[in-house]
Each structure stands twice: as structure tokens, then as C-alpha cells.
C-alpha positions in Angstrom: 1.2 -51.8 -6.5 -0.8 -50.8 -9.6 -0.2 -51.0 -12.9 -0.9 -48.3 -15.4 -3.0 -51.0 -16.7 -5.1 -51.0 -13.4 -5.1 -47.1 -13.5 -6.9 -46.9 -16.9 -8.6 -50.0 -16.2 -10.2 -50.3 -19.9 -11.5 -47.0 -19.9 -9.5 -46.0 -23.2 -11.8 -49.0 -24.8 -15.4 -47.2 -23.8 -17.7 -48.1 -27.1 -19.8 -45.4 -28.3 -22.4 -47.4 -27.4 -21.5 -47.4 -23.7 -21.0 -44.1 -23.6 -24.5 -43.5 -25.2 -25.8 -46.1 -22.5 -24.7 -43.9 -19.6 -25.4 -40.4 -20.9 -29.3 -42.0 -21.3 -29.4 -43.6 -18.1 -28.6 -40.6 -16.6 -31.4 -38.6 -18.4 -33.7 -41.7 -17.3 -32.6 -41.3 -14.1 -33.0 -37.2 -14.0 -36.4 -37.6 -15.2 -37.2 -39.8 -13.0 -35.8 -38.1 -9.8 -37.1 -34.8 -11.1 -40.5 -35.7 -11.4 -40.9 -37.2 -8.0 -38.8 -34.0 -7.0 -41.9 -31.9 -8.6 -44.9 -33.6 -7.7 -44.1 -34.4 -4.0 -44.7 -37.9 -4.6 -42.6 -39.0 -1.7 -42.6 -35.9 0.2 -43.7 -35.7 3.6 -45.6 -32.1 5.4 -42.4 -31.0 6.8 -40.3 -31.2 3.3 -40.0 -28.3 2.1 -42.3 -27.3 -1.3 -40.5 -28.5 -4.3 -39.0 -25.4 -6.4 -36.6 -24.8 -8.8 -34.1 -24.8 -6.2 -35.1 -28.7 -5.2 -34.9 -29.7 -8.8 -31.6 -27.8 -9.4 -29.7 -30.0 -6.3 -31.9 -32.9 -7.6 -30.5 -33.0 -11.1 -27.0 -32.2 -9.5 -27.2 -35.4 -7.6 -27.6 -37.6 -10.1 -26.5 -35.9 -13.9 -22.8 -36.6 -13.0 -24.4 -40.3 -14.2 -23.8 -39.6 -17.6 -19.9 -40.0 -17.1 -20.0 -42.7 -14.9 -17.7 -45.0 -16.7 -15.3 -42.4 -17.5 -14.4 -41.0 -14.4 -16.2 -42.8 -11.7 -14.6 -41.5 -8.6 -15.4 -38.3 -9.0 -19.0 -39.1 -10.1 -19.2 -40.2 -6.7 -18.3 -37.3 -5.2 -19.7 -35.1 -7.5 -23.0 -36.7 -6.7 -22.6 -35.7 -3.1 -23.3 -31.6 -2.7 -26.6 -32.2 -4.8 -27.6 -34.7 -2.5 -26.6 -33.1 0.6 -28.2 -30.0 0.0 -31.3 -31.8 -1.0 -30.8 -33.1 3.3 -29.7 -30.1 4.7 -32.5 -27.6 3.1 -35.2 -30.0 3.8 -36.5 -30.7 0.3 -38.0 -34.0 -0.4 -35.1 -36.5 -2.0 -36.8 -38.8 -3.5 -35.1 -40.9 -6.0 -31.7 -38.6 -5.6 -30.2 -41.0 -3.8 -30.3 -43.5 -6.8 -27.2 -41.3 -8.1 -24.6 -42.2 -5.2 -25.8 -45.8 -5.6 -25.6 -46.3 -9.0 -22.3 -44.0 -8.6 -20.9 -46.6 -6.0 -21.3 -49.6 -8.3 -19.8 -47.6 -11.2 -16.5 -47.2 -9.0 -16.5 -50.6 -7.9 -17.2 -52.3 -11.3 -15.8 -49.9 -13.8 -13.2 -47.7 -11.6 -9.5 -48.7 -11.1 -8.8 -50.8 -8.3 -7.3 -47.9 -6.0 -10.9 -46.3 -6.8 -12.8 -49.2 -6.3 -11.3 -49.2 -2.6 -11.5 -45.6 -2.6 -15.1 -45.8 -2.9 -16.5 -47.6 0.3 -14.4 -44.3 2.3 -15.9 -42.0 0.3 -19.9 -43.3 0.9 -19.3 -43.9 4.5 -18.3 -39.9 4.7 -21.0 -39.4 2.5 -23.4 -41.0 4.9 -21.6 -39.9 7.7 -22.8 -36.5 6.5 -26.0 -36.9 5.5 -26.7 -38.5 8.9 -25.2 -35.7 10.3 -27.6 -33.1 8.5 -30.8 -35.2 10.6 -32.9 -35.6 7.5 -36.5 -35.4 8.7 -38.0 -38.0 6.1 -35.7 -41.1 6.5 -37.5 -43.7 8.4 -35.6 -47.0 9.9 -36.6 -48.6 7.1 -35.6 -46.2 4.8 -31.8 -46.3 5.5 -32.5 -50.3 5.3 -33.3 -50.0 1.7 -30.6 -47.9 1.7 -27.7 -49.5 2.8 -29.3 -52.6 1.5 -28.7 -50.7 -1.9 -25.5 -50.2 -1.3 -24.4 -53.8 -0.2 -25.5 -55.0 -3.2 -24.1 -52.4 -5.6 -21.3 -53.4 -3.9 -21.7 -57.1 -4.7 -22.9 -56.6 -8.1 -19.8 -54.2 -8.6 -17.4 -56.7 -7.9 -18.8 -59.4 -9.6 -19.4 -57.1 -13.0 -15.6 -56.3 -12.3 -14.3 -59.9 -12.0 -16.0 -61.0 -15.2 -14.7 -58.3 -16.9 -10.7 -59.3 -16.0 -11.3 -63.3 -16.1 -12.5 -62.0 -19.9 -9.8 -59.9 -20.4 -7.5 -62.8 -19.5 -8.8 -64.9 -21.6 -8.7 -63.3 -24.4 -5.2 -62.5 -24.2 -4.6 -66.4 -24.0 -6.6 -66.7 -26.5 -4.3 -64.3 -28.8 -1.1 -65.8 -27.6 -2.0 -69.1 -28.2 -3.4 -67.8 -32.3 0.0 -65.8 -32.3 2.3 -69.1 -31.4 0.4 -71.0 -33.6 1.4 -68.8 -36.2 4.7 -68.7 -35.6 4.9 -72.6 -35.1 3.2 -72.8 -38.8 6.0 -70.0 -40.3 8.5 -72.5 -38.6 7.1 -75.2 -40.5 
């Protein structure tokens, strides 16, 4: 049973400053993937040659970023067609995939808890359809690092999320305990 506590899950209380954060991680990150989407750096003789199209489905899979706090769910899936197309037309990927990781985490450590849970479904089809596209540059040990990315935004996710609620608790012992010694003192 949620709460509608645990469906806003602290989002009302994003700083500026966090929202700042994400919007320029997520122009770090598109520069990033971009320019290993233009130069080829990563690309292998049967990727197709980067073109506007590539950096188009690149920035698509990984600009959703800049919201990742604020609705991290459906950063995660929004991530997704960039990415797949990305598999499925042959381009290089490059450092695309960094979106659905980074978007993972987000859900775990920032989303409610029913997306938090949602979140492992939704990467497994994820991967389940990327698989299922047979992209030609991902080696053995390239879906290693991969789901060895995603194990530990997983980790990192729920640990982020757990110090975040012990805090919150906390603090609100910490207020009730200022707000009953206030009261004991008018009583006195």
C-alpha cells in the first residue's frame, strides 16, 4: 500500500539547484554521447556512418536526463526508442547507453517506490529488445560492463534512496521532539 507520500516521494521539494544539476548532466552527457556518435570513436566497419540521423536517436536516448528527478519512470522509457533505434539501424551507440543506466538509478533512488520496482521490468524488456534487434558491435564483454552498470546503479540506487528516508525520519524526530519541548516549556 502506498502512501501519497511514497507517490510524490520528495519530488515537490526539488531545489533549483537539483534541477539545474540534472538539466547539465544531461547536456554533459549529450555532448559526450554526441561526439563519440560523430567521430566513430567506438564504431566498428559494419556501423553504419554517423549522420544526423545517428546523432538525432543519440541525443533522444539520453536528453530525457534533464528531468530525471522529476519524472523518472518515464525517463526510463523515454530513453528507450533513441536507443533502440540507434540498435536496430546499425549506427554506432556509443555512450547512449549511459542514458538507460543513469535513467535506472534515477528510478531506483529518486522514483516512488511502485517506480522503483517498476524499473527492473522495464530494463529487462528494454534489454530483452535490444537483444532481440542482434546489435552487431556488442561483444561478451560489452554486455558485462553493461549489466555490471546496471547492478550497481541498482545498488547505488537503493542506497542513495535509504539515506534519503532514514534522513527524512530523522528530521521529523528531530521536529517533534523541538515541537514537544516547546509545548512542555509553554506548560511551564
Amino acid at each position: 500500500m502506498t502512501t501519497a507520500k511514497d507517490d510524490l516521494d520528495g519530488r515537490a521539494w526539488l531545489s533549483a539547484r537539483q534541477t539545474v544539476g540534472d538539466a547539465v548532466l544531461a547536456a554533459v552527457v549529450v555532448s559526450v554521447a554526441v561526439a563519440i556518435q560523430v567521430t566513430g570513436l567506438d564504431s566498428i566497419p559494419a556501423n553504419r556512418a554517423p549522420d544526423a540521423l545517428g546523432v538525432l536517436f543519440t541525443v533522444a536516448a539520453v536528453a530525457p536526463l534533464a528531468v530525471r528527478r522529476r519524472w523518472p519512470l518515464a525517463v526510463l522509457v523515454a530513453c528507450l526508442p533513441g536507443l533502440l533505434a540507434l540498435i536496430a539501424l546499425h549506427y554506432s551507440v556509443g555512450a547512449a547507453p549511459l542514458g538507460l543506466v543513469l535513467a535506472f538509478y534515477s528510478c531506483i533512488a529518486w522514483g516512488s517506490r511502485r517506480e522503483a520496482r517498476a524499473a527492473a521490468p522495464v530494463l529487462v524488456l528494454a534489454v530483452g529488445l535490444a537483444a532481440a534487434l542482434g546489435p552487431i558491435d556488442l561483444s561478451v564483454e560489452g554486455a558485462l560492463v553493461q549489466a555490471a552498470l546496471y547492478i550497481g546503479g541498482a545498488v547505488i540506487g537503493w542506497g542513495v534512496r535509504e539515506r534519503r528516508e532514514l534522513l527524512a525520519v530523522r528530521e521529523t524526530e528531530a521536529l517533534r521532539e523541538v515541537q514537544a519541548a516547546r509545548r512542555q516549556a509553554e506548560l511551564e
